[in-house]
C-alpha positions as CSV (number, residue, x, y, z in Angstrom):
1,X,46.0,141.8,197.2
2,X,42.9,143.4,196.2
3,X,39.7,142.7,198.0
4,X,36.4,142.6,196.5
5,X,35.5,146.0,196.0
6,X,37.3,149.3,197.1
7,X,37.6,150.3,200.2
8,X,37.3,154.2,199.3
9,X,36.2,155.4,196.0
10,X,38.8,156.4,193.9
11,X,39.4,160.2,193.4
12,X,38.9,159.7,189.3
13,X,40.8,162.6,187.6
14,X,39.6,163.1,184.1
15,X,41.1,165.7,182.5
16,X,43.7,166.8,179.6
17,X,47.3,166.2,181.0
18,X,49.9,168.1,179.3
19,X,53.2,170.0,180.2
20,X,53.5,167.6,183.1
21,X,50.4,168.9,184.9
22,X,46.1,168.6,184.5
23,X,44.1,171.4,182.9
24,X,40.7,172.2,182.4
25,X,39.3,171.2,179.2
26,X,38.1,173.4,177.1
27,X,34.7,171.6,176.3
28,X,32.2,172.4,178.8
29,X,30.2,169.1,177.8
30,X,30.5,165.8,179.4
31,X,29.8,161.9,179.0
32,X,29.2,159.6,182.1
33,X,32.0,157.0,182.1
34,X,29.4,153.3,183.3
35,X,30.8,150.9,185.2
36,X,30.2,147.5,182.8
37,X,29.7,145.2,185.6
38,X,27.6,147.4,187.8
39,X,26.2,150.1,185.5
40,X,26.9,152.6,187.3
41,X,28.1,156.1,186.6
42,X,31.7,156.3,187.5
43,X,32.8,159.6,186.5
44,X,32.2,162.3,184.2
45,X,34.8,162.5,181.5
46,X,34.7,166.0,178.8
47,X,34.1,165.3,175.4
48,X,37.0,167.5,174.9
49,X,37.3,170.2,171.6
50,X,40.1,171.2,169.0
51,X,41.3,173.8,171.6
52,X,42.7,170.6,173.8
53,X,44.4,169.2,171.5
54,X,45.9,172.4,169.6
55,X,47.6,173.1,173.8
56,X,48.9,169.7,173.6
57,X,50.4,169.6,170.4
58,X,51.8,172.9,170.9
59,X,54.1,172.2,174.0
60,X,54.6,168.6,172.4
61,X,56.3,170.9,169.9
62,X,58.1,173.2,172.0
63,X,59.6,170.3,173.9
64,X,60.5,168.3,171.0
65,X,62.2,171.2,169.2
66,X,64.1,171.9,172.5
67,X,65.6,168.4,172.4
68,X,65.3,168.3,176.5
69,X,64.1,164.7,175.0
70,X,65.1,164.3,171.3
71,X,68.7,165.5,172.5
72,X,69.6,163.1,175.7
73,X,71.9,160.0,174.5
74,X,70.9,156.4,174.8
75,X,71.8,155.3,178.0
76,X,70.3,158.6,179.8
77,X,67.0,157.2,178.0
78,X,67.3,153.9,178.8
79,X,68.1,154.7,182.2
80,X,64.5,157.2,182.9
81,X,62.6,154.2,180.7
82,X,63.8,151.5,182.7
83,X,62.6,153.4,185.5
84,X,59.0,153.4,184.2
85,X,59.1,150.2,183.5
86,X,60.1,149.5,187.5
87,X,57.2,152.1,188.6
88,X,54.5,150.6,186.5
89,X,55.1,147.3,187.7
90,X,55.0,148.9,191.6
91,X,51.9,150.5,191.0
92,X,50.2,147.2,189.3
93,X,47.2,147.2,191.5
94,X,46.6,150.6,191.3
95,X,46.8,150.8,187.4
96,X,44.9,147.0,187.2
97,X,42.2,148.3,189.7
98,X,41.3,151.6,187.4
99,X,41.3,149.1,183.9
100,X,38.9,147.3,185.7
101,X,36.3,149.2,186.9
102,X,36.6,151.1,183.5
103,X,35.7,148.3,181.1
104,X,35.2,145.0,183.6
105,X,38.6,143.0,183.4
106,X,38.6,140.9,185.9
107,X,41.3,142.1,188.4
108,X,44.3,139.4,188.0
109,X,43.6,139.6,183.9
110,X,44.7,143.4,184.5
111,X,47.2,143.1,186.7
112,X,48.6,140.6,184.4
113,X,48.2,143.2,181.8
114,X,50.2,145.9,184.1
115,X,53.1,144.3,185.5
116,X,53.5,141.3,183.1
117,X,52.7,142.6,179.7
118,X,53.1,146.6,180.3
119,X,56.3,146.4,182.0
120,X,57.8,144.2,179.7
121,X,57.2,146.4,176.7
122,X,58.6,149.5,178.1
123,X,61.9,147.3,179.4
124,X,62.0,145.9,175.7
125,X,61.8,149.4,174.3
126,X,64.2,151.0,176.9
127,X,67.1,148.3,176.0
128,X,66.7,149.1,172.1
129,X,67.5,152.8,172.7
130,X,70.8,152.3,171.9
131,X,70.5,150.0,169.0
132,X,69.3,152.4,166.2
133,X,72.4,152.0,164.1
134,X,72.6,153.5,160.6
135,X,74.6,152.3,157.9
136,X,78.5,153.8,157.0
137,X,78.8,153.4,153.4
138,X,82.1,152.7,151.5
139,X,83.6,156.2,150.0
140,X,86.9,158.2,148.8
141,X,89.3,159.0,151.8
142,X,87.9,162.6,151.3
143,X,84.2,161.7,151.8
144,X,82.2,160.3,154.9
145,X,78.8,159.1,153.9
146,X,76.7,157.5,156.2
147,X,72.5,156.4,157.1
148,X,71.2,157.9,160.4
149,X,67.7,157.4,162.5
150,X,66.1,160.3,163.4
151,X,62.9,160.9,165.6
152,X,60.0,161.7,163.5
153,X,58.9,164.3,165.8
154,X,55.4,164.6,167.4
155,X,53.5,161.7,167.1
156,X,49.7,161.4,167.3
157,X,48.8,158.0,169.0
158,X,45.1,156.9,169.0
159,X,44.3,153.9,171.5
160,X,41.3,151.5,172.1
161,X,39.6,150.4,175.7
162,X,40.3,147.0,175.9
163,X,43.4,146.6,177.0
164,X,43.9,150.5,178.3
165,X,47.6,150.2,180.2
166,X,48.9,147.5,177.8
167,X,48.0,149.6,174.5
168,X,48.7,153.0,175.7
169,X,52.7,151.6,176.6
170,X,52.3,149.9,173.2
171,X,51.8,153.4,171.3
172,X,54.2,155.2,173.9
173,X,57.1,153.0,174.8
174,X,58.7,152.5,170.9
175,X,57.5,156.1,170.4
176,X,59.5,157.6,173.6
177,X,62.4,155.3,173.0
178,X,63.0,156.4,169.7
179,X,63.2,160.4,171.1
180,X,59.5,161.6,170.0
181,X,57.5,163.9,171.8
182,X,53.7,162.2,171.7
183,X,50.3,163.2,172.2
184,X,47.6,160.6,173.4
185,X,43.9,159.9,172.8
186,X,43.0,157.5,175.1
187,X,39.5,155.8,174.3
188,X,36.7,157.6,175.8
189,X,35.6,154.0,177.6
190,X,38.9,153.9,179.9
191,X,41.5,157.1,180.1
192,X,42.0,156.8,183.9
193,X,44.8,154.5,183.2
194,X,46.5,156.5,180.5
195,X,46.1,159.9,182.4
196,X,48.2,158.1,185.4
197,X,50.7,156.4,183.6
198,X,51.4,160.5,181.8
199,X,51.7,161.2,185.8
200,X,54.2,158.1,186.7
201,X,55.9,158.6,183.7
202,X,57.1,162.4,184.8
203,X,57.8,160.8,188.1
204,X,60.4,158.7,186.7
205,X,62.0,161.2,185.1
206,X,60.5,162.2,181.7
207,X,60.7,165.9,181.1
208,X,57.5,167.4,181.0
209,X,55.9,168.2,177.5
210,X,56.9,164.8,176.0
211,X,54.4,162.4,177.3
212,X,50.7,164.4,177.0
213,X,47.2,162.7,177.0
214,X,43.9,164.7,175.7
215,X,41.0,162.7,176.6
216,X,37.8,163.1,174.8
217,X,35.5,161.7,172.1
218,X,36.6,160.6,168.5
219,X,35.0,163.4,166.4
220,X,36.1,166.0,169.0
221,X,39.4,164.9,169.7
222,X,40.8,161.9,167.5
223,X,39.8,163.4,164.8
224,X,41.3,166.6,165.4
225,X,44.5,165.5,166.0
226,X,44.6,163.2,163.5
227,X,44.7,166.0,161.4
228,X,46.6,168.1,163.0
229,X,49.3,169.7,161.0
230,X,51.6,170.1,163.9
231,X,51.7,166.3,164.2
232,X,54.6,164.0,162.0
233,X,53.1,160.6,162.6
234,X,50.0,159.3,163.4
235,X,49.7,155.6,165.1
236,X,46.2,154.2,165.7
237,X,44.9,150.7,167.2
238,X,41.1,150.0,166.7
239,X,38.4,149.3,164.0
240,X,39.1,149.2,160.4
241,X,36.8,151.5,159.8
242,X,38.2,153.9,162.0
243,X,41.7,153.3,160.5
244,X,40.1,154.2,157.0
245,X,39.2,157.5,158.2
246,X,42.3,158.0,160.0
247,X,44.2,157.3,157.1
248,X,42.1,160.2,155.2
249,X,42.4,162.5,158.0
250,X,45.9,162.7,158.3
251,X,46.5,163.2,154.5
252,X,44.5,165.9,154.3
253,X,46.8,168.7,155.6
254,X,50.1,167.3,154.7
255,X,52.0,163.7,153.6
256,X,53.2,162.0,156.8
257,X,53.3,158.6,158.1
258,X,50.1,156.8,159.5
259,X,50.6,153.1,161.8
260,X,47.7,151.3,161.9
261,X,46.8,147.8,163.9
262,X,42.8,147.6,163.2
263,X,40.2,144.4,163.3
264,X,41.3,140.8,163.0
265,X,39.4,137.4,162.9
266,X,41.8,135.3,163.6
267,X,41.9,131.2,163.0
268,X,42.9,128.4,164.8
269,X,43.5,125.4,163.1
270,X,43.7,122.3,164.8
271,X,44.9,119.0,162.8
272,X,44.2,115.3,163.8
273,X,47.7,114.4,164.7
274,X,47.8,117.2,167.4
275,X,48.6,115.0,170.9
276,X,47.4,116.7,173.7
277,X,43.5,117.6,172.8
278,X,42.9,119.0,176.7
279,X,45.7,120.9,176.1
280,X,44.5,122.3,172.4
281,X,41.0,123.2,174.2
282,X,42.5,124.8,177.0
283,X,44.5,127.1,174.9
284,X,41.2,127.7,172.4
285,X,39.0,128.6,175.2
286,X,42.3,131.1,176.5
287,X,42.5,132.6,172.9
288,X,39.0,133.4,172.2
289,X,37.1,133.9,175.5
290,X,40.1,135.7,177.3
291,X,39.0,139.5,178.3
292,X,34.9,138.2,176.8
293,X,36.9,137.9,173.5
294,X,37.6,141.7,173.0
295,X,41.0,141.4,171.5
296,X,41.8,141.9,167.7
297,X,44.3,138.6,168.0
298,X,41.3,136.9,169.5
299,X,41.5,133.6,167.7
300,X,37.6,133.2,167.0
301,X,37.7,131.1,164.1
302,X,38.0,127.3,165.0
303,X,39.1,125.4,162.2
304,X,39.5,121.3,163.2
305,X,40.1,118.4,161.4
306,X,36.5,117.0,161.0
307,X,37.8,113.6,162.7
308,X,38.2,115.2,165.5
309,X,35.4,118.0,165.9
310,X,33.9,116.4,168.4
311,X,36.0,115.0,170.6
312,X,37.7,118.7,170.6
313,X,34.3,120.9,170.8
314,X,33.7,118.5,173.9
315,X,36.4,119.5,175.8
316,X,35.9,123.1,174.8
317,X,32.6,123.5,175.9
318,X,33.4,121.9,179.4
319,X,36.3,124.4,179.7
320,X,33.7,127.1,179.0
321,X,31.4,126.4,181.3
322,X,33.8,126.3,184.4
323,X,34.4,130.3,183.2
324,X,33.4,132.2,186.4
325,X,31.4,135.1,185.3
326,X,31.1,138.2,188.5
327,X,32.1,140.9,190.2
328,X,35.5,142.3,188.4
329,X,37.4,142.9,191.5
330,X,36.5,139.1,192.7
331,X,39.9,137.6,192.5
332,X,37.8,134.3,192.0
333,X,36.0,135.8,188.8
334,X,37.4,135.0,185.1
335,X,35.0,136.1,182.9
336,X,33.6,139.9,183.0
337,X,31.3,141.8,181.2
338,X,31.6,143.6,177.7
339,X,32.7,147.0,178.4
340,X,29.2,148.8,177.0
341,X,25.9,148.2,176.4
342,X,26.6,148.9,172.6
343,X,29.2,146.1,172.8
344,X,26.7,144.0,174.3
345,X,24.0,144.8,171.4
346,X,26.2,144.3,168.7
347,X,27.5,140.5,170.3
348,X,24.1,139.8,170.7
349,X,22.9,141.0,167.1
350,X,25.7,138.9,165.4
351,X,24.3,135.9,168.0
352,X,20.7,136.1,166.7
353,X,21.8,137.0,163.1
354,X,23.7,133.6,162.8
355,X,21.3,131.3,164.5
356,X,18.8,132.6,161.9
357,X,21.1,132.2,159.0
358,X,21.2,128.4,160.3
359,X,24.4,128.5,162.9
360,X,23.9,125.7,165.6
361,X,24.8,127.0,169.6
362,X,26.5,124.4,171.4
363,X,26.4,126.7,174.6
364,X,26.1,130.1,176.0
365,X,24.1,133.2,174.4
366,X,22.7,134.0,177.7
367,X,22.5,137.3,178.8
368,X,22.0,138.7,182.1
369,X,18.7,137.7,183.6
370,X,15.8,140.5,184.2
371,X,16.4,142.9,186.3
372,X,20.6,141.6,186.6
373,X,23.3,144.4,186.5
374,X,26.3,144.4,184.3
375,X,26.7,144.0,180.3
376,X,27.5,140.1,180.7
377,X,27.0,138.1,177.5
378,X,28.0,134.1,178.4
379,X,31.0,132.7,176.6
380,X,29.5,131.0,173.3
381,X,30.0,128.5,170.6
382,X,28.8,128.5,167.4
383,X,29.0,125.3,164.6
384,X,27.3,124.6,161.4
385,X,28.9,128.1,160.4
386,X,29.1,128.7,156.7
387,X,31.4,131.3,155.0
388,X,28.4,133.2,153.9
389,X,27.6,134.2,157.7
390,X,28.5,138.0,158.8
391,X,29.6,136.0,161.8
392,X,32.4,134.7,160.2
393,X,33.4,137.5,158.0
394,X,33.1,140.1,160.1
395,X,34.6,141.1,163.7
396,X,32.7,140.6,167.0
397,X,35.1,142.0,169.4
398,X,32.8,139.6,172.1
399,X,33.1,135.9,173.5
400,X,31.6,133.9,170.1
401,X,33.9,131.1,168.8
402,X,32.7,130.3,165.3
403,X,33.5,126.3,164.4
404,X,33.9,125.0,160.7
405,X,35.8,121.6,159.5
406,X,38.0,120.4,157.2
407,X,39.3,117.3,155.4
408,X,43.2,118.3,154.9
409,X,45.6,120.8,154.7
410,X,44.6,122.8,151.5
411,X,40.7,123.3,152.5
412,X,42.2,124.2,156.0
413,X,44.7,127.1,154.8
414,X,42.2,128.4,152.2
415,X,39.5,128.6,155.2
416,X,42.2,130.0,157.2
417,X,42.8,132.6,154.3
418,X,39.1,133.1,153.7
419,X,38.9,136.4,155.4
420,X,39.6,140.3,155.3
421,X,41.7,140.6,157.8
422,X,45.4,139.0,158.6
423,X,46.5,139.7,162.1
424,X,47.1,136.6,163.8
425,X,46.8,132.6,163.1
426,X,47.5,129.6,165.5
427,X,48.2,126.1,164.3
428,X,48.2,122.6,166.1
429,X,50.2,120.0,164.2
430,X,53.0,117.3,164.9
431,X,54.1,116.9,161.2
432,X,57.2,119.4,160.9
433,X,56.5,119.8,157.0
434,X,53.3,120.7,157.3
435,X,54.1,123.1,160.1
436,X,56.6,124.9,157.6
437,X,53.9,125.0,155.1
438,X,51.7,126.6,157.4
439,X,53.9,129.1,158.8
440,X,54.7,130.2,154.7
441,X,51.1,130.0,153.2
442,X,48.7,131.7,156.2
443,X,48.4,135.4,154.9
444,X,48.7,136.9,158.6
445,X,50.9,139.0,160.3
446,X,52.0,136.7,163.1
447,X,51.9,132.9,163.4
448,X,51.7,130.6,165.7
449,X,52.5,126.8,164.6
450,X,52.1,124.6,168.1
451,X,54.5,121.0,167.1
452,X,53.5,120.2,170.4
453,X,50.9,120.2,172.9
454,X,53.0,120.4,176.1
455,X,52.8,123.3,178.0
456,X,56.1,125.9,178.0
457,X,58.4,126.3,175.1
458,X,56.9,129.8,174.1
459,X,60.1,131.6,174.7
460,X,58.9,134.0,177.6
461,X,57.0,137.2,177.6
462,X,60.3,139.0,177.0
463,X,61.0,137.3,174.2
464,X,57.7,138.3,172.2
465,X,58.7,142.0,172.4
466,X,61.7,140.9,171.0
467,X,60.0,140.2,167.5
468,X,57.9,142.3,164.7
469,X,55.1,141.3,163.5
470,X,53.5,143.5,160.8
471,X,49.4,143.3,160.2
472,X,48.3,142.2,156.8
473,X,44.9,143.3,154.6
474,X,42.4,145.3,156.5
475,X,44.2,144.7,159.5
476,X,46.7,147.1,159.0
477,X,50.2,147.7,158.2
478,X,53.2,149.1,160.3
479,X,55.5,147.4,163.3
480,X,55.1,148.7,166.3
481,X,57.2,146.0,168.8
482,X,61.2,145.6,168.6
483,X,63.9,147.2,167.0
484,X,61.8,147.5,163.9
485,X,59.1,149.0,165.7
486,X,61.5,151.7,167.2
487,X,62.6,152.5,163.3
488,X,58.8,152.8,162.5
489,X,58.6,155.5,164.6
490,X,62.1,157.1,163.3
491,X,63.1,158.5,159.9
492,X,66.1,157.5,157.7
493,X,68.4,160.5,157.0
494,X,71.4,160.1,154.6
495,X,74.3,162.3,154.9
496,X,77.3,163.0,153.3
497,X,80.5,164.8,154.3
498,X,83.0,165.9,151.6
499,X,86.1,167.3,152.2
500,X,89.3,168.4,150.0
């Protein structure tokens, strides 16, 4: 186990990783990497330049073209994926203790996120390798015409900082299973995870050249390979306003695919009949407050039978106040900080915005006191919130639950439909029917309709991978998880064979 702080400093290697070894960026200017919770300068990481990524792209190129990846048959790729999978999960604390100190997860939320949630999506990818199956279609006896998947190629993949193992395997498992060559852009905030899991990844077998990581800024390096014409497919996770541009940049050389997962502001919806109210609040405080609330899915609209507001929003803000707020690497500590001091200013700009547009705080909005380290914002609930409020159009990405009521099911799906953005939705109801409506009329990617308020029955971790789930509106479009999510990142060839 992990104690409370590091023994020894850790040897922080931040630099472009390509061809299976690290490199010197070109850049010769640099950004200090802070430490959220302590604010202090952990490393110095190179804005990086067009010259990075033009190396990276280049041997991507070389090694897809020489099929030393592309070329191997299922079961050899299952086989070196599997074996990934099996090293991540080994090296948990070491991959768990650099997410942490990057962006303040507390330790057991990222070693969660490492052996639990990382290693599960590379297993899930690795065991779909050989199920890309095209299509034989009916022909004369002289004539074989048939559907085949095909690796798109090189793929640019463009990750966020708040979950740093979890999304980079996201982008790279489906990516890798389906034969690609890719080259990452880890965020600026946390690459120390990416850039090792590039290193484990050649240990467990992955020729060199297929797996590459340029880190760097996103005008100097995201934005470069973006629009890189030597790239087939671009796949990016983050704002929607970053996705916009994305989307210009990469069709401004040449057509070719773009993958996009961007903002979200996700409901929950909670009706009267739901039976186990400590449960509901448990699983609201989870889905909002969980890593300070920066997760698109983050379920930060709570939509609740107005019978039962406040018997609910009682039991949510005791749950919130037994949140242990601290040191990262204190096993004991739940709650961390926001991962910058822009992140924190924005949280609290959206706070101060809505209490003067006439929003009510139950609790929180504290920050750290004077003189206090760390970018700590206290978990926070907002009521009397009005669709009019930025605060409930627009995305936080921090640990502010927004409250609003209902009277029955029609004001509660248009409320739950009242937004940009269609990630995610959760739903607490007993009445089957209604639980079939709701599953059919919220516009959002992936729904979650709870019939009971018992814990279990969600099918295991495993079994989430399993599915696809495709973003709606500004959140995106694309699958990225499953078998689907493997032919996302392929492309459909027909062919036909004729003969006398």
């Amino acid at each position: 186990m992990l104690g409370a702080r590091p023994v020894q400093p850790i040897a922080w290697n931040i630099r472009p990783f390509v061809d299976g070894s690290y490199f010197t960026s070109c850049s010769s200017q640099f950004i200090s990497k802070i430490n959220p919770a302590t604010e202090e300068v952990l490393y110095e990481c190179p804005i990086g330049d067009a010259g990075d990524v033009q190396r990276a792209v280049e041997i991507a190129r070389t090694a897809f073209e020489r099929g030393i990846w592309r070329d191997l048959g299922p079961d050899k790729k299952k086989e070196i994926l599997l074996r990934f999978a099996r090293l991540i999960a080994d090296r948990k604390d070491e991959l768990a203790l650099l997410d942490s100190l990057e962006m303040g997860k507390p330790i057991n939320a990222a070693r969660f996120e490492v052996e639990v949630l990382g290693y599960h999506v590379v297993r899930s990818a690795a065991e779909l390798t050989d199920k890309l199956c095209g299509v034989l279609v009916p022909s004369e006896a002289s004539s074989i015409t048939f559907n085949m998947y095909e690796p798109r190629g090189v793929v640019g993949a463009i990750v966020p900082w708040n979950c740093p193992t979890y999304n980079t395997l996201l982008k790279v498992a489906p990516a890798l299973a389906a034969g690609n060559a890719v080259v990452l852009k880890p965020s600026e905030i946390a690459s120390g995870s990416a850039l090792r899991l590039a290193e484990i990844a050649i240990e467990a077998g992955l020729p060199s050249g297929v797996f590459n990581v340029v880190p760097g800024l996103g005008a100097t390096v995201g934005e470069v390979l973006a629009a890189h014409p030597g790239i087939d497919m671009v796949s990016f996770t983050g704002s929607t306003a970053t996705g916009k541009r994305v989307m210009q940049l990469a069709g401004q050389c040449r057509g070719r695919p773009v993958q996009l997962e961007c903002g979200g502001k996700s409901p929950q919806l909670v009706f009267a009949d739901a039976d186990n109210l400590d449960r509901v609040a448990t699983c609201v405080v989870q889905d909002i407050f969980y890593n300070t609330g920066q997760i698109c899915s983050a379920r930060s609209r709570l939509l609740v039978e107005a019978c039962i507001k406040e018997k609910l929003l009682d039991r949510v803000v005791s749950l919130a106040h037994e949140l242990k707020a601290g040191d990262p690497l204190d096993e004991a500590t739940n709650f961390g900080p926001l991962a910058t001091s822009l992140q924190r200013d924005r949280v609290t700009a959206h706070l101060r915005r809505a209490l003067g547009e006439g929003a009510r705080m139950i609790t929180g909005g504290s920050v750290q006191s004077q003189g206090a380290k760390g970018y700590f914002v206290s978990p926070t609930v907002l009521d009397n919130v009005t669709p009019q409020m930025a605060v409930i159009r627009e995305e936080v990405f921090g640990p502010l639950l927004c409250v609003q009521t209902f009277v029955d099911e029609q004001e509660a799906i248009a409320l739950a439909n009242a937004t940009e953005y269609g990630l995610t939705a959760t739903a607490w109801t007993r009445d089957f029917g209604r639980a079939r409506r709701l599953a059919k009329r919220i516009n959002a990617g992936f729904v979650v309709v709870r019939t009971s308020g018992e814990e279990g029955g969600g099918g295991g971790i495993a079994n989430v991978f399993a599915l696809c789930a495709e973003p709606r509106k500004a959140s995106g479009f694309g699958a990225e998880w499953g078998l689907k999510g493997l032919e996302a990142y392929s492309t459909l060839k027909a062919v036909q064979m004729l003969g006398h």
